[in-house]
N, CA and C atoms as a LAMMPS dump frame, in Angstrom:
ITEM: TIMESTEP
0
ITEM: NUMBER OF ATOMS
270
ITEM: BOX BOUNDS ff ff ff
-5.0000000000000000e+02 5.0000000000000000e+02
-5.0000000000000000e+02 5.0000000000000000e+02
-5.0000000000000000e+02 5.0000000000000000e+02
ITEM: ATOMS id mol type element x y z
1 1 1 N 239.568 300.753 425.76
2 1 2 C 239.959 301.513 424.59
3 1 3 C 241.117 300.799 423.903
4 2 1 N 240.785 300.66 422.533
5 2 2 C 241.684 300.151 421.759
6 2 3 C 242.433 301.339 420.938
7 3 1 N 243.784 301.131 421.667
8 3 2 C 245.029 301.666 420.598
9 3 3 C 245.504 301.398 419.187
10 4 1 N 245.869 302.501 418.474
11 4 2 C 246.545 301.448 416.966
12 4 3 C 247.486 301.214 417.309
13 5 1 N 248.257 300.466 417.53
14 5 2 C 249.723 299.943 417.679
15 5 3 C 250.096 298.503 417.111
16 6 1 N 250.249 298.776 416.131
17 6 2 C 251.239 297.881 414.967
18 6 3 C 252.45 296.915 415.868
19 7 1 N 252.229 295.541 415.833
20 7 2 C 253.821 294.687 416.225
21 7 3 C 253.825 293.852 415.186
22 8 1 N 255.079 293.66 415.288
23 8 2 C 255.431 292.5 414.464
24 8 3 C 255.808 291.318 415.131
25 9 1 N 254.702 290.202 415.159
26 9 2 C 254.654 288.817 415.633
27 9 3 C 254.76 287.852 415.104
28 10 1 N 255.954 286.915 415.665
29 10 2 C 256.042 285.565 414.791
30 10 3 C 255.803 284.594 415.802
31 11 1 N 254.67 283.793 415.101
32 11 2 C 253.521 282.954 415.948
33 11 3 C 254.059 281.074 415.394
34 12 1 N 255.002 280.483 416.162
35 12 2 C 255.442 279.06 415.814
36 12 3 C 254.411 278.182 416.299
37 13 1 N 254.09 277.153 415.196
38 13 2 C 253.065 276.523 415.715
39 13 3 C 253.685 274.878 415.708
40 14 1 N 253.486 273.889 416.201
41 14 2 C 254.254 272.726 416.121
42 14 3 C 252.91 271.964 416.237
43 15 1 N 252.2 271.243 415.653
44 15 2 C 250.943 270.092 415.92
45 15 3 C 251.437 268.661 416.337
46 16 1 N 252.783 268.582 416.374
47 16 2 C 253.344 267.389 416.56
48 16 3 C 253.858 267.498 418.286
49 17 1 N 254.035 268.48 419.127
50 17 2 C 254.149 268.891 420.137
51 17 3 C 253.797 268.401 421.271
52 18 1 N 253.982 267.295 422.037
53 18 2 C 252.844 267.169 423.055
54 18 3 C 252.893 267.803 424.446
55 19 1 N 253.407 268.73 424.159
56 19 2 C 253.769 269.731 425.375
57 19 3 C 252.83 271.126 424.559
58 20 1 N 253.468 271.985 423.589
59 20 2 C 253.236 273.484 423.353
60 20 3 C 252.75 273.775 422.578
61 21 1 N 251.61 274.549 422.448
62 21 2 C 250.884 274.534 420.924
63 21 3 C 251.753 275.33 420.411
64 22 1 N 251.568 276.629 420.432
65 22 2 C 252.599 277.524 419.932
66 22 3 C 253.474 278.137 420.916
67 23 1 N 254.534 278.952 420.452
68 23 2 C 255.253 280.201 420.738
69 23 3 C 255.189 281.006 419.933
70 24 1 N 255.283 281.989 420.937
71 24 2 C 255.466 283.434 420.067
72 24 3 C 255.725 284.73 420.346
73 25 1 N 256.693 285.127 419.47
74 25 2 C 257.587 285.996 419.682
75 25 3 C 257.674 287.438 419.214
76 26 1 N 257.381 288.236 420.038
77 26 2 C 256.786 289.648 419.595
78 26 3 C 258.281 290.443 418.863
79 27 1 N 258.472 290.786 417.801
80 27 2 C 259.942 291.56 418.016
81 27 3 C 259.656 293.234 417.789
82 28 1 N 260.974 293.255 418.454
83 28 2 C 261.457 294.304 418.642
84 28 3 C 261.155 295.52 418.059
85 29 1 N 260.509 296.724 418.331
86 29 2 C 260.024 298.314 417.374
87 29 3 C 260.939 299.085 417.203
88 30 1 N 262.237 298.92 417.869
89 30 2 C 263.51 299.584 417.672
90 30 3 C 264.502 298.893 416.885
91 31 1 N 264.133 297.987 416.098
92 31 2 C 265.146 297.355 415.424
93 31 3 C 263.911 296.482 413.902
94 32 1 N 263.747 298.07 413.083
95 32 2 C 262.907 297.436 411.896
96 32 3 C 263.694 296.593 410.996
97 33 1 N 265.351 296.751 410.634
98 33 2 C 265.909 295.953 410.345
99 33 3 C 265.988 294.545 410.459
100 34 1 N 265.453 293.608 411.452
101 34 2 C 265.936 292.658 411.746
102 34 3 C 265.441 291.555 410.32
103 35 1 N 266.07 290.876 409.989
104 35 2 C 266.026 289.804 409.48
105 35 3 C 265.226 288.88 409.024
106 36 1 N 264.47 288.234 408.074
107 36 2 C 264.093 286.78 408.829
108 36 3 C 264.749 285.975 408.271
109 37 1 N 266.093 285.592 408.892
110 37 2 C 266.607 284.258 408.392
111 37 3 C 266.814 283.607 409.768
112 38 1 N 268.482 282.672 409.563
113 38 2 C 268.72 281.848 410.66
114 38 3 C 268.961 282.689 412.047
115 39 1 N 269.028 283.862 411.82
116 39 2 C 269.622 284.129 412.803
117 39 3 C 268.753 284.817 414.035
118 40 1 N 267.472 284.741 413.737
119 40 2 C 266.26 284.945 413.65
120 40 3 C 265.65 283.426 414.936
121 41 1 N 266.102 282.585 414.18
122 41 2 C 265.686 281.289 414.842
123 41 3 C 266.86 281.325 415.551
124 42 1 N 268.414 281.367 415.72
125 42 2 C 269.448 281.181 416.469
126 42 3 C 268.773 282.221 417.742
127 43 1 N 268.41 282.994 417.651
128 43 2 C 268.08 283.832 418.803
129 43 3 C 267.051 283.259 419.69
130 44 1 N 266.079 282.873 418.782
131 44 2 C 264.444 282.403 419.688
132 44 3 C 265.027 281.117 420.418
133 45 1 N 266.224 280.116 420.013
134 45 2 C 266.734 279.125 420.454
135 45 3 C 267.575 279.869 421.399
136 46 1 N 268.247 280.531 421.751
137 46 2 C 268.907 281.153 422.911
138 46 3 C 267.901 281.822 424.007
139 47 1 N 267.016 282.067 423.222
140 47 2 C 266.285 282.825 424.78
141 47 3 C 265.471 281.657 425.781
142 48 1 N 264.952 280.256 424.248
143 48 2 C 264.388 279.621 424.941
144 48 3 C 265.309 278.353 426.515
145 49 1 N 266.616 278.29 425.398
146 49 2 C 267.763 277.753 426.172
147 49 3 C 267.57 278.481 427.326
148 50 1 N 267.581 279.668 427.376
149 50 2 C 267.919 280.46 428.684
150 50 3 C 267.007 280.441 429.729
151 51 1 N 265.484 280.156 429.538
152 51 2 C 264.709 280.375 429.944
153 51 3 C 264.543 278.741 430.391
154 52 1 N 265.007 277.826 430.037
155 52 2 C 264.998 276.173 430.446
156 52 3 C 265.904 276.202 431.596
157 53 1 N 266.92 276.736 430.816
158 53 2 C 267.929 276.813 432.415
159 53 3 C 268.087 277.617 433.531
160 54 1 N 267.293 278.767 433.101
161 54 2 C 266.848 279.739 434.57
162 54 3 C 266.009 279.062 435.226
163 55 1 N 264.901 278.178 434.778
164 55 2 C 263.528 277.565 435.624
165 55 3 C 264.014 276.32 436.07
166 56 1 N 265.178 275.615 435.676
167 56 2 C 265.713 274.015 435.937
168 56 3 C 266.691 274.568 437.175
169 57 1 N 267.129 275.366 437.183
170 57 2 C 268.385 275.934 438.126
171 57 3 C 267.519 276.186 439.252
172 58 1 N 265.862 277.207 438.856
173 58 2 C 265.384 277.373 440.195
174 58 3 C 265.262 276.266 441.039
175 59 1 N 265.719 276.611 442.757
176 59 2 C 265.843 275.74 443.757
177 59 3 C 264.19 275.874 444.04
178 60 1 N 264.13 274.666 444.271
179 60 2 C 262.837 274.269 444.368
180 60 3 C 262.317 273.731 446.03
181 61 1 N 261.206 274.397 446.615
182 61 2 C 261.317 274.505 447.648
183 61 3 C 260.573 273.282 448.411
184 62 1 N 261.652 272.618 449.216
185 62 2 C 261.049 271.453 450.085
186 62 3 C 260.28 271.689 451.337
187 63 1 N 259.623 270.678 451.522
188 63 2 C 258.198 270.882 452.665
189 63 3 C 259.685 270.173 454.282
190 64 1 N 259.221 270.949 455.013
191 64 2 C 259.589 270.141 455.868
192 64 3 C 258.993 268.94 456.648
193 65 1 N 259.622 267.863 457.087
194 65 2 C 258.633 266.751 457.502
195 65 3 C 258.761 266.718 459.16
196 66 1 N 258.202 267.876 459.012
197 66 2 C 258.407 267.974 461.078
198 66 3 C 257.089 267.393 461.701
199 67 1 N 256.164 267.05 460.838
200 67 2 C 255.186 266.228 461.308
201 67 3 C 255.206 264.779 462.17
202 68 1 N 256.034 263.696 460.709
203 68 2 C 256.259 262.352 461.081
204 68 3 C 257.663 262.819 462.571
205 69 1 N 258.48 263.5 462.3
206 69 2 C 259.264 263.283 463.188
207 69 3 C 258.826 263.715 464.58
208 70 1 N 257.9 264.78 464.525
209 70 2 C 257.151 264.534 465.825
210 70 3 C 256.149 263.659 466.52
211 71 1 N 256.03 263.148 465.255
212 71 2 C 255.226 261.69 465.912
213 71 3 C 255.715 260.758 466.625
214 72 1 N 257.195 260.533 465.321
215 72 2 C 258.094 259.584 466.252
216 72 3 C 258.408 259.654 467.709
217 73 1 N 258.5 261.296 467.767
218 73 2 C 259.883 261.518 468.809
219 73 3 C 258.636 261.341 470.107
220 74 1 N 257.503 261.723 469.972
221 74 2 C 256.958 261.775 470.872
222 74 3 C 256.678 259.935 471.579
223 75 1 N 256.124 259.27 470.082
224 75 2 C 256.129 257.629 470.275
225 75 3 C 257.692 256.891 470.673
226 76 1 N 258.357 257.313 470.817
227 76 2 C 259.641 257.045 471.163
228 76 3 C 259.737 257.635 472.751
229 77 1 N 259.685 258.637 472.791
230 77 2 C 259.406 259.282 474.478
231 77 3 C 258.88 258.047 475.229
232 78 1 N 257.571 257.999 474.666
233 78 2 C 256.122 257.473 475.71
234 78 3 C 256.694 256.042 475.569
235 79 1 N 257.127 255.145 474.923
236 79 2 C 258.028 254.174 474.814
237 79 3 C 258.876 253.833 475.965
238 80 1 N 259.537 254.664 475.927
239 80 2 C 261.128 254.898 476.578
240 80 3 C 260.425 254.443 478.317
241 81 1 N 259.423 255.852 478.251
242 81 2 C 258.604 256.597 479.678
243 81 3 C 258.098 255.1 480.372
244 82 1 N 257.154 254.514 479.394
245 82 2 C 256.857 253.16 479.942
246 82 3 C 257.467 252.293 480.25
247 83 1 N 258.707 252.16 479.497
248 83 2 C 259.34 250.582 480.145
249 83 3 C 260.144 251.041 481.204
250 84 1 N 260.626 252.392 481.183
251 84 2 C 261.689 252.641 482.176
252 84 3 C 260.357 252.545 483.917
253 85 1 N 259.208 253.074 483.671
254 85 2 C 258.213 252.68 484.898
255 85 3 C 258.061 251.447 485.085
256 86 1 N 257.948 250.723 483.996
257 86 2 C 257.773 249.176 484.442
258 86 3 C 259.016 248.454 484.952
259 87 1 N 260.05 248.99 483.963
260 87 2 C 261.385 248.198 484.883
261 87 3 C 261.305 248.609 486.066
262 88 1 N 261.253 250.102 487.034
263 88 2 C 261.36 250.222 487.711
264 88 3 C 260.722 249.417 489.055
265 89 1 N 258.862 249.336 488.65
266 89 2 C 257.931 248.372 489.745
267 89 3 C 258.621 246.882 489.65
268 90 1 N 259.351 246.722 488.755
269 90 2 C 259.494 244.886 489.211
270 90 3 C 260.62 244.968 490.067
């Protein structure tokens, strides 16, 4: 079921982009006043700022490499295990 519900959307399109076709920015139903000038774009540039540096800040989660080091530790053991038997028979 389709609702009537009216927004007001401003749809940026950039063709020169080689990342984003568009953005777009639904505004606000409690604020029919708003604008369209600079301040309009000063905002969509703050949220996007914000939103670069919330996702660049996220810590990003490393794999642990407990694989190779159990390979080693074990090839290092069996290493060790052998020469210390062989030194021992001579």
């Amino acid at each position: 079921m389709i609702k009537g519900i009216g927004k007001r959307v401003v749809v940026l399109t950039d063709p020169n982009s080689k990342i984003y076709e568009q953005a777009i920015f639904i505004l606000r139903q409690d604020r029919p006043d708003i604008p369209c000038d600079r301040s309009m774009l000063d905002e969509a540039e703050r949220i996007i700022n914000t939103h670069i540096f919330a996702s660049a800040m996220r810590p990003r989660r490393r794999r642990q490499p407990w694989l190779p080091v159990l390979i080693i530790s074990i090839t290092v053991s069996l290493l060790v295990g052998v020469s210390v038997l062989i030194f021992a028979l001579l």
